[in-house]
C-alpha positions, 0 to 999 in steps of 0.5 A: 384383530378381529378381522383376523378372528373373522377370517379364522371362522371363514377357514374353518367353516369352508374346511367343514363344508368341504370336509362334508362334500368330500364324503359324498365324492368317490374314487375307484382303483383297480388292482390286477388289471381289474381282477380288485376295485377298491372304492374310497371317499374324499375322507379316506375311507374304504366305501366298496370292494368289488373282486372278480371271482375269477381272482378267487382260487382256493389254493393261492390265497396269498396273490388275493390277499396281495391285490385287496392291499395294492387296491385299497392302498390306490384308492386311499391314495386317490382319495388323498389327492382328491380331498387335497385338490378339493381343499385347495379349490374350497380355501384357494384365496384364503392361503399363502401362495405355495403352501401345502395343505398337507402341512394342515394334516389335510 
């Protein structure tokens, strides 16, 4: 039992360690052919919008609106693999073969 309980304090302190270095490594999507890039961190969250000013036209809001949205969305997907991938490598021996660590909310 207590090498269980060990074990348990092991998972859960590569889990912050990694948690912590995830929020120190980015990923940059375009959207637009480049027109929106949108930066995120391994934690999910939106660190950097870069628009071209040539995306900026006064009288079509709307198609600005629209590649901010598809740009951010591709980056927090991004980050979402990125931290997934990341989670895998830090606690790779310590899960069962084949499970997901999406089941973890991760």
């Amino acid at each position: 039992m207590s090498k269980m309980f060990g074990q348990m304090m092991d998972m859960q302190k590569k889990m912050s360690e990694a948690k912590e270095s995830l929020g120190k490594k980015t990923t940059t999507a375009e959207a637009g052919g480049g027109m929106v890039k949108v930066t995120a961190n391994g934690n999910q969250e939106v660190t950097a919008i870069e628009i071209d000013p040539d995306a900026v036209d006064p009288d079509d809001l709307e198609l600005l609106e629209d590649l901010i949205i598809a740009g951010v969305n591709k980056a927090l997907e991004e980050a979402g693999d990125l931290a997934q991938e990341e989670m895998k490598k830090s606690m790779g021996n310590m899960l069962p073969p084949g499970m997901d660590l999406s089941q973890l909310g991760l």
